[in-house]
Every structure is written in C-alpha cells, then in structure tokens.
C-alpha positions as CSV (number, residue, x, y, z in Angstrom):
1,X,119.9,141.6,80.4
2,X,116.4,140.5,80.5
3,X,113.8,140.6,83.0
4,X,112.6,137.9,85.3
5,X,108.6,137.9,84.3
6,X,106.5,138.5,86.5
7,X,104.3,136.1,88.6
8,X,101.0,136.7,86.5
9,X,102.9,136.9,83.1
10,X,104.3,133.3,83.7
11,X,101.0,132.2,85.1
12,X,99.2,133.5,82.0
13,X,101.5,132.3,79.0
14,X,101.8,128.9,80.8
15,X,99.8,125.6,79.2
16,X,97.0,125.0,81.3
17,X,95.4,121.5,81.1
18,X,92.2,121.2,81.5
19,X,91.0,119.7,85.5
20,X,89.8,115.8,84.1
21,X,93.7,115.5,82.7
22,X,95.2,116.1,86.1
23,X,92.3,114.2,88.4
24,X,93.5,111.2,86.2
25,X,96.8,111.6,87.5
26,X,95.5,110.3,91.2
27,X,93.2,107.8,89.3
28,X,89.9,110.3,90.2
29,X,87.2,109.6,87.3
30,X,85.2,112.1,86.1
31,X,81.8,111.3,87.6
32,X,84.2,112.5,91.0
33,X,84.4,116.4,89.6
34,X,82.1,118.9,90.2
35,X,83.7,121.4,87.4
36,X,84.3,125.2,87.9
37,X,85.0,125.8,84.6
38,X,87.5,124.0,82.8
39,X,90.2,124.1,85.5
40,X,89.4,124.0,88.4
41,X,86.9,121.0,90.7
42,X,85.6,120.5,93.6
43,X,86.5,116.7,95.2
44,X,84.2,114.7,96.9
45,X,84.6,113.8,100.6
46,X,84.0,109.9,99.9
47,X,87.7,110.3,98.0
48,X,89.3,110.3,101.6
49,X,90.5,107.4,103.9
50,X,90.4,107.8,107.4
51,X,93.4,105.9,107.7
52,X,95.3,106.8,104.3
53,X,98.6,105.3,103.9
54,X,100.7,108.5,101.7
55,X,103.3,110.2,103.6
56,X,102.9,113.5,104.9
57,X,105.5,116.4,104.9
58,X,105.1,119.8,106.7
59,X,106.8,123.1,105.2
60,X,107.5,125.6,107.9
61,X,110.0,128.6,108.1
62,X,112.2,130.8,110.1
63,X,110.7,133.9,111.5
64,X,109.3,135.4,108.4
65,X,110.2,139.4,107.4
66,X,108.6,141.7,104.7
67,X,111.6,140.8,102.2
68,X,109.7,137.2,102.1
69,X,111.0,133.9,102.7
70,X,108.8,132.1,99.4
71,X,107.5,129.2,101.6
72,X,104.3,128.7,99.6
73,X,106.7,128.9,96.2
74,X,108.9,126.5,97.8
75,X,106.2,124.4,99.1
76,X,105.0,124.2,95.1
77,X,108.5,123.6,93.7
78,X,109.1,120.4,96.1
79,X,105.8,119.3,94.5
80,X,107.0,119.4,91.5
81,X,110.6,118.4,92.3
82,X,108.8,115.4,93.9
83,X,107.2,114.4,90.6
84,X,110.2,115.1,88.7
85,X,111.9,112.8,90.4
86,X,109.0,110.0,89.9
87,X,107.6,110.2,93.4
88,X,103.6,110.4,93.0
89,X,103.2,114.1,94.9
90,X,100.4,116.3,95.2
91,X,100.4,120.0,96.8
92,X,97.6,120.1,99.6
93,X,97.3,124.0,100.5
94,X,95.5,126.8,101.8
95,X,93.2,129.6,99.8
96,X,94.9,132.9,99.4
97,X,92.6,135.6,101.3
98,X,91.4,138.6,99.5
99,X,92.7,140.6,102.4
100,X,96.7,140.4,101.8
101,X,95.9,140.2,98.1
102,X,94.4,143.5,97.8
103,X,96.8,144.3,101.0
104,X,100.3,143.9,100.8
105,X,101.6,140.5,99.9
106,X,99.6,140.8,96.1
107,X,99.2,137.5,94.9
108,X,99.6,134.0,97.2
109,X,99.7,131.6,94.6
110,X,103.2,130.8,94.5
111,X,105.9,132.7,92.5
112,X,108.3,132.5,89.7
113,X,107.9,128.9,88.2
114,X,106.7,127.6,90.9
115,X,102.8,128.5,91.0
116,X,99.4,126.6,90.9
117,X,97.1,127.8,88.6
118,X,94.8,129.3,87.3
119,X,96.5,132.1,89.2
120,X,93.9,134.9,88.6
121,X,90.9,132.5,89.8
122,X,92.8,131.2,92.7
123,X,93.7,134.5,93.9
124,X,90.6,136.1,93.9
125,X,86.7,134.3,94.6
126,X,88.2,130.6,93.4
127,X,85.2,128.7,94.5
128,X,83.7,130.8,97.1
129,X,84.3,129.1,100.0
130,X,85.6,132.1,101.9
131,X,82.2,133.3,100.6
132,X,80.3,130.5,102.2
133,X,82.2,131.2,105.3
134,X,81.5,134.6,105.8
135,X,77.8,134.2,105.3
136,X,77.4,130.8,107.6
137,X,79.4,133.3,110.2
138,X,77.3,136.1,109.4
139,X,74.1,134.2,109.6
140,X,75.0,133.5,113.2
141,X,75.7,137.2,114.3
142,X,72.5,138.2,112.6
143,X,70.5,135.0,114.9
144,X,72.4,136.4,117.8
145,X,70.8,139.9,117.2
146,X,67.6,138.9,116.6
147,X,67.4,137.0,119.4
148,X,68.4,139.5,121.6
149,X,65.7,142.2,120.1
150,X,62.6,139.6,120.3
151,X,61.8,138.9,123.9
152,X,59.1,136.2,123.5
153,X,61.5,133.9,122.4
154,X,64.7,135.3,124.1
155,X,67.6,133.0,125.6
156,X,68.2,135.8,127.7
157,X,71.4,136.8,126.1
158,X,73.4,139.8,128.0
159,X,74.2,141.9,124.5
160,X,77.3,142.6,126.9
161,X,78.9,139.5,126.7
162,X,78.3,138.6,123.1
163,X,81.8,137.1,121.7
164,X,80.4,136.1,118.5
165,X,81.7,138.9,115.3
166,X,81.2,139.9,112.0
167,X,83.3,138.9,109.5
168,X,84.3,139.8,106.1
169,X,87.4,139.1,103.3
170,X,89.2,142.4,103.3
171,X,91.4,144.8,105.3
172,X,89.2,147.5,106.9
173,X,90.4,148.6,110.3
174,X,87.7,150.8,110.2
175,X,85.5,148.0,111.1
176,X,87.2,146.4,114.1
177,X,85.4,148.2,116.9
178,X,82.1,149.2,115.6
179,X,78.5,150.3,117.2
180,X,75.1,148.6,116.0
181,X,71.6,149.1,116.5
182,X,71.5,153.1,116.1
183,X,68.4,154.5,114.5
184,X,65.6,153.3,116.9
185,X,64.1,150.3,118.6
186,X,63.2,148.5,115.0
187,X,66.8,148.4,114.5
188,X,68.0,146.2,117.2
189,X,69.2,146.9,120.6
190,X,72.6,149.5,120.5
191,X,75.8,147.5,121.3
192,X,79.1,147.4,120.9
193,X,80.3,144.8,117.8
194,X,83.1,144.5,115.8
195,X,84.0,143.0,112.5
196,X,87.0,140.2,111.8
197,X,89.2,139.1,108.6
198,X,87.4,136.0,107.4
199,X,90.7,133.8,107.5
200,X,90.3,134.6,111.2
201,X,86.3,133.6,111.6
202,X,86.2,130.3,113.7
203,X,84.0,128.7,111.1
204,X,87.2,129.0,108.8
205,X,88.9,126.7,111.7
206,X,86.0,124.5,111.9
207,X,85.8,123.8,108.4
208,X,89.7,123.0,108.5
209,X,89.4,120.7,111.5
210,X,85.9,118.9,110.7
211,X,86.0,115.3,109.5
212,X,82.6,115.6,107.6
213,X,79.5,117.3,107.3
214,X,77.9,115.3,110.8
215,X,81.2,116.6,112.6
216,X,81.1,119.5,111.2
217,X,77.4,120.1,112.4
218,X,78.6,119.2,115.7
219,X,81.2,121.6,115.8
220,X,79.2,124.5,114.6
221,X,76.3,123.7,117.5
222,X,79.5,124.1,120.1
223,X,80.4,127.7,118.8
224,X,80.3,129.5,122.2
225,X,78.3,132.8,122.0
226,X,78.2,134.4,125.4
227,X,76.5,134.8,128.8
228,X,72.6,135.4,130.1
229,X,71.4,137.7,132.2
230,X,71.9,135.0,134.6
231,X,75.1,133.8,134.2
232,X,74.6,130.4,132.1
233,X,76.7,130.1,128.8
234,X,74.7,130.0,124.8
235,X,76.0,128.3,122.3
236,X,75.1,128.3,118.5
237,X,73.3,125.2,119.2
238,X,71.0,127.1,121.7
239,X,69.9,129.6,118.6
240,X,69.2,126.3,116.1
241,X,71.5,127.8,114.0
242,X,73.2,124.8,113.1
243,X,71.0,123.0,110.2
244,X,71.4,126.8,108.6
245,X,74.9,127.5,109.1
246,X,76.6,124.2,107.7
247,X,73.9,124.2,104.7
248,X,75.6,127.5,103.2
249,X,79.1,125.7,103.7
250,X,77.4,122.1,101.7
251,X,79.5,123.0,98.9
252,X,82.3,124.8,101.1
253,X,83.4,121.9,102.3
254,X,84.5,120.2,99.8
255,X,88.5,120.8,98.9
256,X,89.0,122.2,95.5
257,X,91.7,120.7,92.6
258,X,93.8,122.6,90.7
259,X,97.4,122.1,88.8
260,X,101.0,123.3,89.1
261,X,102.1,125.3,86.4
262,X,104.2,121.6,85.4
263,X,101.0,120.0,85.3
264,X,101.0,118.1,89.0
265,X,98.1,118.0,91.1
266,X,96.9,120.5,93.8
267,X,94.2,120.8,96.5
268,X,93.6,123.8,98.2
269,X,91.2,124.0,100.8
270,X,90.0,126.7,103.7
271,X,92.8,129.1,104.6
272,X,92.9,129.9,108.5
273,X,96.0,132.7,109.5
274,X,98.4,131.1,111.5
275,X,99.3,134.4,113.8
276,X,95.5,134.5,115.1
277,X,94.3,130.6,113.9
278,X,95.7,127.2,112.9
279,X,97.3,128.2,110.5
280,X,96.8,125.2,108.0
281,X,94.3,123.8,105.3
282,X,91.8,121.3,106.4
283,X,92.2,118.2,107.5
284,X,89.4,116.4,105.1
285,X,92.2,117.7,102.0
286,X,95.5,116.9,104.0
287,X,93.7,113.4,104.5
288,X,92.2,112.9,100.8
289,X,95.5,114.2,99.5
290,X,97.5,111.3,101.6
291,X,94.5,108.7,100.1
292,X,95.3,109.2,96.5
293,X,99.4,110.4,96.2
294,X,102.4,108.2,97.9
295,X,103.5,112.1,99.0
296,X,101.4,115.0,100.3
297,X,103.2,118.4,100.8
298,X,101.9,120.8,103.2
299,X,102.9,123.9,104.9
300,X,102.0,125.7,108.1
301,X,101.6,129.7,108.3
302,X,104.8,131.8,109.5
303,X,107.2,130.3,111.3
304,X,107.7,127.1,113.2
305,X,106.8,128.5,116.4
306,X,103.3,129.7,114.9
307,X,101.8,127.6,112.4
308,X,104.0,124.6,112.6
309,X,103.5,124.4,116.5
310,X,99.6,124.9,115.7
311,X,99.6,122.0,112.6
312,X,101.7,119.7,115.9
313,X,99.4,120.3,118.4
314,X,96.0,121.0,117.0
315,X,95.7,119.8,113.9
316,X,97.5,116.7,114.3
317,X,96.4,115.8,118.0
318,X,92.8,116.1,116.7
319,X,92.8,114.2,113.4
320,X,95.6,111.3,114.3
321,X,97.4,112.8,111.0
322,X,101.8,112.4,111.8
323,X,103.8,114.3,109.6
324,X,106.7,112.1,108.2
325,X,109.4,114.7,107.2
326,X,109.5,118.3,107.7
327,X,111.1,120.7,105.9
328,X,112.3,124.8,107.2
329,X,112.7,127.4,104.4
330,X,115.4,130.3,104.7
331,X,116.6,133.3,102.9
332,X,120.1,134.5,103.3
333,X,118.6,137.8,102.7
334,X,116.3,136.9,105.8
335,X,119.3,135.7,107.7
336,X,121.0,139.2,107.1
337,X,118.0,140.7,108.3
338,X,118.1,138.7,111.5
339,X,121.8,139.4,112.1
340,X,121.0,142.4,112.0
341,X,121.7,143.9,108.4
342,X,120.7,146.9,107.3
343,X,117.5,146.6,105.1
344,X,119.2,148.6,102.3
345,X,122.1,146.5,102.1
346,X,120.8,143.1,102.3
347,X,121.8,142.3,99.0
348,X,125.7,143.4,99.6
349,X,127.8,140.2,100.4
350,X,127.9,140.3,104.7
351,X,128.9,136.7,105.8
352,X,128.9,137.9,109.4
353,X,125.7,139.1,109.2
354,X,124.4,135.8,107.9
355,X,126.5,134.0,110.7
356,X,124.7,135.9,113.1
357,X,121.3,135.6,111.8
358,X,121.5,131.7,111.8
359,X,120.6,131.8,115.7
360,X,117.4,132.1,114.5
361,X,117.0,129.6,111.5
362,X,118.3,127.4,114.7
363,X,115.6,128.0,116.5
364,X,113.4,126.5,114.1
365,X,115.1,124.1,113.3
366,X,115.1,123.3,117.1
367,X,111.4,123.5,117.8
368,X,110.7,120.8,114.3
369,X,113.4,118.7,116.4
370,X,111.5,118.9,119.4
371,X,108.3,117.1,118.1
372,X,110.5,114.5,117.3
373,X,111.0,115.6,113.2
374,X,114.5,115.8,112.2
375,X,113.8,118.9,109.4
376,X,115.4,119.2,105.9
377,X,116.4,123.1,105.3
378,X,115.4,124.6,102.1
379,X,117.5,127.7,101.0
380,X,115.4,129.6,98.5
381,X,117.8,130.7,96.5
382,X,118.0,134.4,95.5
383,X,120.8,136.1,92.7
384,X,122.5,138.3,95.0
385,X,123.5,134.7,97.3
386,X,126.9,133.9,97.2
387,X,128.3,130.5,97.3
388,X,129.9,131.3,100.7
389,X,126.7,132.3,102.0
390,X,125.3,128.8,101.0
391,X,128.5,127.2,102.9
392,X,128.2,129.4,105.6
393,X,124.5,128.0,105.9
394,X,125.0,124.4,105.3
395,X,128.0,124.0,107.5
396,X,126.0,125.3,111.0
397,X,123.3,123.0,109.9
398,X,125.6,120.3,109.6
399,X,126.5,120.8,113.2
400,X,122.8,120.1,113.8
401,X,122.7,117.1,112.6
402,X,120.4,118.9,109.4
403,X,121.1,118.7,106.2
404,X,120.3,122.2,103.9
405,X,119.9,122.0,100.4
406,X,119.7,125.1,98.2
407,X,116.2,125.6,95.8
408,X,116.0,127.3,92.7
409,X,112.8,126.3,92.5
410,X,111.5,129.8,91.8
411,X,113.7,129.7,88.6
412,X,113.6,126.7,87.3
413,X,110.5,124.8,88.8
414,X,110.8,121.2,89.6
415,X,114.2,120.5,88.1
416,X,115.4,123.4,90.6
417,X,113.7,121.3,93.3
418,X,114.6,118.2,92.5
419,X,117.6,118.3,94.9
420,X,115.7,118.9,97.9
421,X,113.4,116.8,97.3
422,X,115.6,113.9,96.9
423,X,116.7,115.2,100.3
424,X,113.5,114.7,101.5
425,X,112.8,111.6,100.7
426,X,116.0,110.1,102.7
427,X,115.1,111.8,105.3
428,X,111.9,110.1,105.9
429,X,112.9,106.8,104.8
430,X,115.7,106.7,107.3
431,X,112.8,106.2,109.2
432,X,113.8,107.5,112.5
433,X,111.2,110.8,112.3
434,X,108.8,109.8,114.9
435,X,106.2,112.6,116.0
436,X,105.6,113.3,119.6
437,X,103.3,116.1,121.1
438,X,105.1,118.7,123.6
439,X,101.9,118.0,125.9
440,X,98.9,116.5,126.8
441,X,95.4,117.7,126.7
442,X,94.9,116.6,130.2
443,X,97.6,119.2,131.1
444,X,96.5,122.7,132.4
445,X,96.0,125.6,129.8
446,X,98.6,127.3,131.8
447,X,101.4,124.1,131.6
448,X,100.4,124.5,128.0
449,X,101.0,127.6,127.3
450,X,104.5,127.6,129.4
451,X,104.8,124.5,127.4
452,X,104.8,126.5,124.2
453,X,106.5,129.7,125.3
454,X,109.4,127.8,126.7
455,X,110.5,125.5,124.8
456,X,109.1,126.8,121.2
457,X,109.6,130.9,121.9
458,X,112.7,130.5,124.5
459,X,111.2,132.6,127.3
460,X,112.1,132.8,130.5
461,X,108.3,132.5,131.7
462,X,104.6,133.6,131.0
463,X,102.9,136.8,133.1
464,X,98.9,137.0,132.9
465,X,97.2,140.3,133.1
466,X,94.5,140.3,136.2
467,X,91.7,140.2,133.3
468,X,93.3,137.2,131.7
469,X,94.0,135.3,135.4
470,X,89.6,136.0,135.7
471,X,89.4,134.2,132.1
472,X,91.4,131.3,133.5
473,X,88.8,130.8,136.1
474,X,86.5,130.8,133.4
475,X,87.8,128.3,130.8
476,X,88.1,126.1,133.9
477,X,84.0,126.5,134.5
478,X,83.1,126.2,130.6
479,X,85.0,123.3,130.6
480,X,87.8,124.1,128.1
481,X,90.3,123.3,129.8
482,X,90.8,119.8,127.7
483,X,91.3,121.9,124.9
484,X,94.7,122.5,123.0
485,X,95.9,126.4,122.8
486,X,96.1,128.1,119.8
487,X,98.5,131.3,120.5
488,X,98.2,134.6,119.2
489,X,101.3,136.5,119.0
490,X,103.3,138.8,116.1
491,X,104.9,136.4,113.8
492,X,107.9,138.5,112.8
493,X,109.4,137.5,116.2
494,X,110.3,134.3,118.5
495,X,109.0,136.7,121.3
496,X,105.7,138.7,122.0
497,X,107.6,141.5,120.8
498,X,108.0,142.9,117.0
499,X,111.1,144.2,117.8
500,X,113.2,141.4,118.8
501,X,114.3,139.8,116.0
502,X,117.1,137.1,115.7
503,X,116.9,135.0,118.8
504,X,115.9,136.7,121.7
505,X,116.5,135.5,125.3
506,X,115.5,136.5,128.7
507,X,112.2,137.4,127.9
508,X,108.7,136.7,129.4
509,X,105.2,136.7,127.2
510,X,102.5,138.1,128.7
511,X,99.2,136.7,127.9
512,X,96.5,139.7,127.9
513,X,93.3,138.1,127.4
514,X,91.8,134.8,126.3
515,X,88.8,134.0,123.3
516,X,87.4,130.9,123.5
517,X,86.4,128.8,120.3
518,X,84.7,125.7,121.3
519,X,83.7,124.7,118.2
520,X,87.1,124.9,116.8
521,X,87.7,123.5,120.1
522,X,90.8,125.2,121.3
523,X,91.5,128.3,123.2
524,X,92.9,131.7,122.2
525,X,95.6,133.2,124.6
526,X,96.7,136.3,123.0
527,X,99.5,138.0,123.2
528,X,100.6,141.8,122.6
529,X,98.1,143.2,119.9
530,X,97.8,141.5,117.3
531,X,94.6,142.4,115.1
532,X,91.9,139.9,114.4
533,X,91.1,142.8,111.1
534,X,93.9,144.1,109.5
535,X,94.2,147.4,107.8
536,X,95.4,148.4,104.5
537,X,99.1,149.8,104.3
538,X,99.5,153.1,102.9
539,X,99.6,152.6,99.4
540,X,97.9,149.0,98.7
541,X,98.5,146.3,95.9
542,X,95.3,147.2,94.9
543,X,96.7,150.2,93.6
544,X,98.1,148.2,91.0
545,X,95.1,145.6,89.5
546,X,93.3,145.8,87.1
547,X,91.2,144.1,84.4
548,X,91.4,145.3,80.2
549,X,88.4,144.8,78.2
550,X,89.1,141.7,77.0
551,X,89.2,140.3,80.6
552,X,93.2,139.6,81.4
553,X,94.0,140.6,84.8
554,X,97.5,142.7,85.7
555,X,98.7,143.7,89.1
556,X,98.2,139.8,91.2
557,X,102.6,139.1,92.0
C-alpha cells in the first residue's frame, strides 16, 4: 500500500502558476502587484470597498486537541470546493508564525491537497510582515527606555508600571520574565521586562483591525504604555512614536496574494493568536477579499468560544463586516477524545465514545447559533472513520436543526469539498442567517465578560481576584470601559481549565488580572495561565528541517 505524501512533498511537485495568472482571476491588473518573486504579491489598499458586496463565511471548530481538527486545510478545501462548483471564492487567511512552525504544529499552510502555496515561503519569512511587526513594536520599547534614562526630556514614566514588551517570532520561555539595564548607568535604568510571541504583540491586532494607514496611525498613538510618577497615564502618542512605528509597517500593511495548490486565489494577512488575541486576519484583506470574489472564506483561531466569539464581537462590531454562513469543523477522532477515549485507541471503532463527545461539538454549534448563524458542520474525514461514525454525527446534528456534511478535502482537494460547499451555499441563501452581537459596548466589562462566560463557556459565574477587582477600577478611569473584551483562556477547554474536556458544567472562571490594549482597543481579561511566550516542547519540529544544497526545504508538515 502506498503512502499518503507528505504536506511539503505535495506542495513541492505541485504546478505553481505564476501571481499575475491568479490576480487575473479577481480581475486585478498588473500595475496592482507589487511582486515577491514570481508567486507571491503584495495588494494595494485602494482594491478594497468599504462597503463590498461578496458574502462572507467564518470557519470555526470544536474545542481543538493535539490529534488536530484540519480547520485551516478545511478552510482551503471549501475554497476550492467553492470554485469547483463555479462560485467565484477566494481564501482570506492568517500568516503562519514561526513560533508553532519551529514549535510543534510544523507547517500551517494547510495539509494534504488542500494547501496554499508556495508552502516553504509562506511558512517561514513570506513577506516580512511579522518582521515589520516586531521592529515597529520594538521601536516602541526601545523609546520607552530611552525616555525613562534621559531626564531632560522625561514624561516622567514610573519604569514600574511600564506594560509595553518586547516581542519576537519564536518560542523562548526563557525570555518571558527578563531583567534590563544591568551593566551600569549608560545602559539604562534596571527593570523588570519581559519578551512576547509576536502573534501576540498588540501592533499585530492593530494591523488586523485598522482600516488604513490614517487609522492605523491613530491606533498606534492610543497604545497605552503606563503610569508617571504622578499618577497620569502615557500613551505611544506621548513618546512621538507614531510617524516611526507605522512607517516600518508601510509595506506591512498591505495583505499579500498567493494560490491554492488548484490554482484559486488566496490572501493572507497578519496572524494574531486567538487564545491571547483576535484571533483572525485583518480586516483591510477580509474586506478586499469580499470587493473582488462573490465568496470570501475565513476562519477564526481555536474553537468557537475563542476566536469565533473574538471575529463576532471585535472584529465584526468594529469594522460593520456580518458573516453570512458559518461553518464548525470536527474530527471523530476529536469526538473520541472528548468522550473520553483513550488517546491510544482513538482510531479503534467506539461509537459510544463518539456519542458522548458530541456534547461538545454541540456547544459550538450552540454558541455560532447564538449570534444568530445557523452553522454547516464539516467532518474532516479521516481513514480509520467509519460510516456509522458519520451517521452517528449527522443524526445529533440533525436534531439541531444543522446539517453535517463529511470533507475529504484533505484527499481529494476541491472535488472532496465540493459537497460541503454546496452545503454552504444553501445555507446562506435560505437567507435566514442574520448576525446579532451577544452585547453592547455600552454594557459593563463585567456584563461582558459574564456575557461571554455564560452563554459561550456555560459557567455558572465569573470570580475576580482582589488584583483584578483594583484593575476594574482602573479600566473604568482610563476610560476603557466602551471597549469590547478579548478573553484569554486555554483553548483545549470550554472552561478556564485544561482538564475539562467534553462539556463541562458547574464551573466558574476566574478572571486573574486585566492588560489593556487601547490601541487594539479592547481589553485583556485573562484567565488561568496562559502564556503570552510559549516555549519549545521537548523535542521540536525544528528537529526535523532542513535545507540541501540545491535549496529544497524538508521537515515543514
């Protein structure tokens, strides 16, 4: 029997056309590209309506486990099942991070035959935006420092207080809690610092929520820094960092174009995590995408009590963008897991165990349902599924009111998809998907986030910490409290806990402490402790690159 290839060995013997062939496809001329190479473009912002008329459709997910539920892959393969089917589509997506690449996940391209290329070049610098990002962050760290060590011209910072980190594109936990300024007085004033993963930097969510380079300006000059001696909040605007800062992003800003491996168009564009940011691609691509396609395909990190509540409530409330369909992905091998199945045996036939781990499929399925999206499930089919598995699945969805369709989109690319996205496509024409907010802006931050732990996680209640109670107080001065939340918790479980998996009840969150990000212009609760910097595992994919002389790349799955 032969074996599946791998996800680089189908990216590399596929036919690559060059970037002016698929612009043509959404009618873009080539006086529009600014070529990296031969495939792969940057787009220019005038190529976006503010009011485009293409329909939108969110990808989400149940709670996601290490086994992987494929919601990028499936995310491609509607693309292309999309197109197949004659619908005009394009794929508007985040950038992969080098961080998980080098990490654990590998590559984040896609998988099987349902990928966007060029894989390698994707995977790893693309562009540089995340580049631009971490420097225009950096940039503002090293103002902050500087400021602090010249008196004549001091704000008054208290070194204290300073929220503003470091960041940088990689694991290194060695770098979360840090100590600067050692060696004597020419090197700064000691302090306490810290780096962050640059997916989590909140110029990564300002690019992703800015509507252009004025907005964007006027985000970055709201980035909140800290306190003075005497108790009066700095902002970025207050260094005259902001000229600086969005000039290294000029080019940054700009979403990139790439293809499917069938040839359809892609835009990929910023890359925020959705356990510790939005958790979706910016909304100057979602927008340009939905200007030039009838049919725009996006997802939203981790499940849909992360990154698709997040893509609701903050990327949609800010940018008038309405998703018209919505689609959940699911594994029966994740449904094993979350009936509790042994994760040796998840491949042996366990009907019950599927049964069971459909509570929390329903979840999600719930929680797209309450902002007023009726969801299409996506089964990502897998060889060891059994047919009874898939009845199993599309029988309690029925009961729903959902329809599931299975995907083999990872085998067989668009044709695989070609049911589900026919699916799809009903579902929003029936025309009764009509998107509605869980809350107001004008609510409190704590109706919010009881809002959002309620009715998305299915906890009992929230409990605050005594430091996060002071925060409150806080946000309430700085005058955040207009701003949407944007929660930080473990994505593995409905809860605040790791552990629970399936669908836990009677449960509280606790809500430890509170960041502010002004400029992204939502606030952080954060929940148990999930790092801002992750670390490497113990024996990382980057074990497994590497590069022959001749320059082809092994190791990216």
């Amino acid at each position: 029997m032969a074996t599946f290839p791998s996800d680089i060995e189908i990216a590399q013997q596929a036919k690559i056309r060059h970037i002016k062939e698929i612009a043509s496809k959404l009618n873009i001329g080539e006086d529009d590209l600014e070529y990296y190479g031969k495939y792969k473009a940057k787009l220019p912002l005038h190529l976006r309506q503010e009011q485009p008329k293409g329909k939108l459709i969110l990808v989400s997910a149940l709670s996601p486990t290490k086994y992987g539920e494929g919601k990028t892959t499936m995310s491609i393969g509607l693309v292309d099942g999309l197109n197949y089917n004659g619908n005009k589509t394009v794929a508007v997506l985040r950038e992969p991070s080098l961080g998980p690449i080098f990490g654990v996940k590998g590559g984040a391209a896609g998988g099987g035959y349902a990928q966007v290329i060029p894989m390698e070049d994707i995977n790893l610098h693309f562009t540089g935006d995340f580049s631009a990002i971490e420097k225009a962050n950096n940039l503002l760290a090293a103002l902050i420092d500087n400021n602090i060590q010249n008196k004549q011209y001091s704000l008054n910072i208290d070194p204290r207080t300073v929220a503003w980190k470091r960041v940088m594109d990689m694991n290194d936990r060695a770098l979360r809690q840090i100590v600067i300024g050692l060696g004597g007085k020419s090197n700064g004033i000691i302090r306490e610092d810290g780096f962050n993963i640059t997916a989590a930097s909140e110029i990564m969510a300002i690019l992703c929520l800015a509507k252009d380079i004025e907005d964007l300006k006027y985000r970055i000059g709201n980035i909140y820094i800290g306190m003075t001696f005497d108790g009066k909040p700095v902002f970025a605007r207050d260094l005259k960092a902001v000229g600086a800062m969005t000039t290294l992003l000029k080019d940054a800003i700009k979403p990139n174009l790439v293809q499917t491996l069938e040839g359809n168009p892609a835009i990929l564009h910023g890359g925020p995590f959705a356990s510790i940011a939005q958790g979706t691609n910016s909304v100057i691509a979602t927008k340009m995408g939905l200007s030039l396609a009838d049919y725009v395909v996006t997802e939203a990190g981790f499940g849909a009590d992360l990154g698709a509540e997040k893509f609701m409530h903050i990327k949609c409330v800010q940018s008038g963008l309405k998703p018209d369909g919505a689609v959940v992905v699911a594994t029966v091998r994740a449904l094993k897991h979350h009936g509790g199945a042994d994760k040796d045996n998840l491949s042996a036939p366990n009907p019950e165990a599927v049964r069971k781990g459909f509570a929390n499929l329903e979840k999600h399925i719930e929680n797209v349902q309450k902002f007023g999206i009726n969801p299409v499930v996506c089964i990502n089919a897998f060889p060891t599924d059994t047919n009874e598995d898939y009845d199993i699945i599309k029988e309690l969805c029925a009961v729903m009111g959902v329809k599931a369709v299975v995907s083999t989109a990872f085998a067989e690319g668009g044709k695989g998809a070609s049911a589900i996205a026919k699916a799809v496509v009903e579902s929003i024409e029936a025309g009764t998907n009509k998107f509605t907010p869980l809350y107001k802006l004008t609510d409190s931050i704590e109706h919010k986030i009881h809002t959002i732990a309620t009715e998305l996680y299915g906890a009992d209640g929230v409990e605050y910490t005594s430091k996060a109670r002071t925060q409150l107080k806080q946000i309430d001065k700085l005058g955040f409290g207009g701003f949407p939340v944007c929660m930080v918790k473990t994505p593995v479980s409905l809860s605040d806990d790791e552990k629970k998996i399936g669908r836990p009840r009677g449960f509280k969150i606790t809500v430890r402490e509170f960041e502010y990000s002004a400029g992204a212009g939502f606030v952080i609760p954060l929940l148990g402790d999930v790092m801002r910097m992750p670390g490497l595992p113990p024996i990382p994919s980057a074990e497994n690159i590497d590069i022959t002389n001749d320059g082809k790349i092994s190791g990216l799955f």
